[in-house]
C-alpha positions in Angstrom: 114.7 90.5 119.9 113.7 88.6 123.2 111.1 90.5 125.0 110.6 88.5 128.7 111.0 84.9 127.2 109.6 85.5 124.1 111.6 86.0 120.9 110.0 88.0 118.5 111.3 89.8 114.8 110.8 92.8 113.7 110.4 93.2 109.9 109.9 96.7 107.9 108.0 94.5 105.0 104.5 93.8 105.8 104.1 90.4 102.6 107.3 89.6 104.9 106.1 89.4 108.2 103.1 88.1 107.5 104.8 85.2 105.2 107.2 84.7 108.9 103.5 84.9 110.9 102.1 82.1 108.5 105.0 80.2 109.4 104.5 80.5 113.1 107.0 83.2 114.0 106.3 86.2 116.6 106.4 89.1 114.5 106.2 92.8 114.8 106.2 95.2 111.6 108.0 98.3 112.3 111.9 99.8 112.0 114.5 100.5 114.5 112.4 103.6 115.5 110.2 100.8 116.8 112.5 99.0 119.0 112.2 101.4 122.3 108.8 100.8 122.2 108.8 97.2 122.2 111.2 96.6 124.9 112.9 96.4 127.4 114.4 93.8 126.0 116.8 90.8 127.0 118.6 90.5 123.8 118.9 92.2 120.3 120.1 91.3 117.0 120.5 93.4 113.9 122.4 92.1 110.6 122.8 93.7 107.6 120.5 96.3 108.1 122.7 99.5 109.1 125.3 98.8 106.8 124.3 100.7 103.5 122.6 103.6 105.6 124.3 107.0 106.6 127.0 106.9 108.9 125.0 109.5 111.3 121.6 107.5 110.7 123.4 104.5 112.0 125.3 106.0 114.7 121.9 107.4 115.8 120.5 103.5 115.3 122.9 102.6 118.0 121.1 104.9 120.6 117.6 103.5 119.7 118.8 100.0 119.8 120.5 100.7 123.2 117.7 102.3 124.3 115.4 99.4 123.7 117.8 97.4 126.2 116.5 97.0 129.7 119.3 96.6 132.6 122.1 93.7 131.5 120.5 93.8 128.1 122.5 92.8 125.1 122.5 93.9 121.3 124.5 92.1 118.4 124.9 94.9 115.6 126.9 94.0 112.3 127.4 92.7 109.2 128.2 89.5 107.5 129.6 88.9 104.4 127.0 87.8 101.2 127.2 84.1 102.2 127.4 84.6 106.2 130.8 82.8 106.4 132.4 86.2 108.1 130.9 88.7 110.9 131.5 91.6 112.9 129.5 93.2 115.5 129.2 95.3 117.7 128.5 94.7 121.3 125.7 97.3 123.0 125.1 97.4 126.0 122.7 99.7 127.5 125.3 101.0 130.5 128.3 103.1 129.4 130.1 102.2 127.2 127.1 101.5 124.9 129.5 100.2 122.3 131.4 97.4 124.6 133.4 95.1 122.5 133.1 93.9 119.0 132.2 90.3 118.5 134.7 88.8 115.1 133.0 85.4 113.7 134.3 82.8 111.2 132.5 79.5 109.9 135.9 78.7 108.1 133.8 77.3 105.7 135.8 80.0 103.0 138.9 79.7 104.4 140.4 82.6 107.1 142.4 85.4 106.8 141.9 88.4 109.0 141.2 90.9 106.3 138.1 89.3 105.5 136.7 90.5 108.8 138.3 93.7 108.2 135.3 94.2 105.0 132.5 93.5 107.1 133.0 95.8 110.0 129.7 97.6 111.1 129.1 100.3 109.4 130.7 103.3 111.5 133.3 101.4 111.6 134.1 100.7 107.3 136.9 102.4 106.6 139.0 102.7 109.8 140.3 99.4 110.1 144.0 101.0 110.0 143.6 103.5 112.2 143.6 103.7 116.2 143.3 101.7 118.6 141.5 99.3 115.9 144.4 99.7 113.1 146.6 98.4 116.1 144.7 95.5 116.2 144.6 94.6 113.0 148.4 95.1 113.0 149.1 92.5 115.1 146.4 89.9 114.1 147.9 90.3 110.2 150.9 90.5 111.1 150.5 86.8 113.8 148.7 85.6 110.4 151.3 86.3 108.0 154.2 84.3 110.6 151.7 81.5 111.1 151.2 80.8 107.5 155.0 81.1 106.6 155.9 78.5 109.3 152.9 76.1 108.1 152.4 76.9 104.5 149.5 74.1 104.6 148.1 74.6 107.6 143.7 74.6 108.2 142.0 77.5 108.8 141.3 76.2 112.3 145.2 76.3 113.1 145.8 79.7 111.2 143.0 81.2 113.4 143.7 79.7 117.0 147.8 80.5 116.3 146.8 84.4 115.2 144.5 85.6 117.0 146.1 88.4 119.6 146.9 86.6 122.8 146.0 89.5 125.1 143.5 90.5 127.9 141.5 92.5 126.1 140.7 89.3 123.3 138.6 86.1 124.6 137.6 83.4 122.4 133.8 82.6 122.2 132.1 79.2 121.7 130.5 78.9 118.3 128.7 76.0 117.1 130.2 75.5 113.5 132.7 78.1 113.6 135.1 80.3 115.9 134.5 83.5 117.4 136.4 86.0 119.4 135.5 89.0 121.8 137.6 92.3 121.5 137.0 94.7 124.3 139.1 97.5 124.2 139.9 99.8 127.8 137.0 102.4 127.5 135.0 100.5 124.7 134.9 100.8 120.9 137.0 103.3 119.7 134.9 106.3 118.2 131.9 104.9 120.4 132.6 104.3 124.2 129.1 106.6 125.3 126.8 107.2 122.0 126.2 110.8 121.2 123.9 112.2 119.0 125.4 112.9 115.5 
């Protein structure tokens, strides 16, 4: 997280943060419970870390996190796949909607195909790929995936994701370094989030 202009990690295992200290890092031990208190901060990142918990645990993460967020604050929450090539996150913001957009991320580095972003949606989100205004979505990236690949049998994974990603107002492509990266903001936020509410 960036606290003022310092960036500093937060790390449940104290042989961890101490081995990250040693190394020079700004470390705090502590859980998302702890996040409120160390803020407000700029910018927040959490990756892998909700993703095998209760679904009401992590909804309730997503208020903590949000609450750790001063004004304009911004918080990356998702999942990756094992080798990082694919992510999903979610954008939180700590003005309604919390749960603004979700952030889809590629290194191309296996390839792309939009169902592999599908399996590493956060983890309110597993599940309900097909369904809503998210299923929709899908719908039409899989199904602007399927034409592009039948018209260029042969074509990179840089073409295959620049010619099926949705072309509409609610989608804008990101700069990554090494990679692509699109935003998805939906009218009203996240479906299922828009405000957070207590389990």
């Amino acid at each position: 997280m960036r606290v003022g202009g310092e960036l500093v990690a937060l790390e449940l295992d104290p042989v961890r943060a101490a081995r990250a200290r040693a190394a020079g890092l700004s470390v705090q031990e502590g859980d998302l419970e702890t996040l409120p208190a160390l803020g407000p901060a700029a910018f927040v990142r959490v990756a892998n870390v909700l993703r095998g918990l209760d679904l009401g645990i992590a909804l309730s993460a997503h208020l903590r996190i949000c609450a750790s967020l001063g004004p304009g604050g911004l918080a990356l929450e998702g999942s990756t796949d094992r080798h990082g090539a694919f992510a999903v996150a979610h954008e939180l913001r700590p003005e309604a909607p919390q749960r603004r957009a979700l952030i889809f991320a590629a290194d191309l580095s296996a390839g792309f195909a939009p169902p592999a972003l599908r399996h590493v949606l956060p983890r309110d989100l597993r599940g309900r790929a097909r369904e809503g205004a998210l299923g929709r979505f899908f719908g039409r990236w899989e199904a602007a995936f399927a034409a592009a690949r039948a018209a260029a049998p042969r074509a990179s994974a840089d073409a295959l994701w620049s010619q099926s990603t949705p072309a509409e107002e609610t989608v804008m492509h990101l700069p990554m370094e090494g990679g692509v990266a699109l935003r998805w903001a939906p009218a009203g936020g996240v479906p299922g989030g828009g405000d957070i509410k207590e389990p």
